[in-house]
N, C-alpha and C positions, 0 to 999 in steps of 0.2 A: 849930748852924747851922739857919738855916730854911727852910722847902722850896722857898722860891722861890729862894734858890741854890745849890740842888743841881739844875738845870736839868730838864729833861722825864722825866717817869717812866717805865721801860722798860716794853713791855708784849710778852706772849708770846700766840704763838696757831698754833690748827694748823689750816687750813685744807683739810678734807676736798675730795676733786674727785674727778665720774665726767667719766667721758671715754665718746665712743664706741668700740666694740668692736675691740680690737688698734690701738691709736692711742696706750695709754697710753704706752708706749716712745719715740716719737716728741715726745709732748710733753712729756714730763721734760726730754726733750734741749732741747726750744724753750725752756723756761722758766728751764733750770739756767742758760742763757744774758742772761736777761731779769730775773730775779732772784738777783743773785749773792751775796746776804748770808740765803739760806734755804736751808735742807737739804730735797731734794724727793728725795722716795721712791715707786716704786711700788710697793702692796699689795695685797692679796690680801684679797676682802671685798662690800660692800655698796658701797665705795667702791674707785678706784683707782689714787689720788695722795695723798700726801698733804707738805703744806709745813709746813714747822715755821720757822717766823720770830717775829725779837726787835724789837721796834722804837724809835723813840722816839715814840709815841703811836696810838691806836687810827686818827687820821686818814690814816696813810701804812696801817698795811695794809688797810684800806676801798681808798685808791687805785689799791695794788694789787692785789687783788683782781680792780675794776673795769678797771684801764687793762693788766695781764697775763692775769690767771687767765679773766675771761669774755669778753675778746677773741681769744682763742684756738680757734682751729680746731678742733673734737673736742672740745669741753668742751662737756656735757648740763647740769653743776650742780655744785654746793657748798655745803658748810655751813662756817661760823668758831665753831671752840672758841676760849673766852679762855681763858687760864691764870689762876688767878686766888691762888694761892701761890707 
């Protein structure tokens, strides 16, 4: 079968996020809400969120990113790991 019908390639990524200081708790919660097909975790680090989502293409998590993660109150920044095996 060929790739065009096996429909859109899944793509993985983990989406680093600082948040401002004691805020992180808070916006796990807003987001667990707002993204409900990603595991959000608070950690302990350089960073201190972090989203682990599957998608069907690099274009939805770009969106959200844009339209949840830096719209978000208490969010300083982020970085996107791809997964790439």
């Amino acid at each position: 079968m060929s790739a065009e019908h096996l429909g859109p390639a899944l793509v993985h990524a983990y989406i680093l996020v600082k948040v401002d200081s004691d805020q992180a708790t808070p916006i796990v919660k807003r987001l667990n809400g707002r993204i409900p097909d990603a595991t959000i975790s608070r950690v302990q680090g350089e960073y201190d969120i972090v989203i682990d989502v599957e998608s069907e293409g690099e274009e939805y998590v770009a969106a959200m990113v844009r339209d949840q993660v830096r719209a978000t109150p208490g969010v300083t920044g982020y970085d996107i790991l791809w997964v790439v095996d």
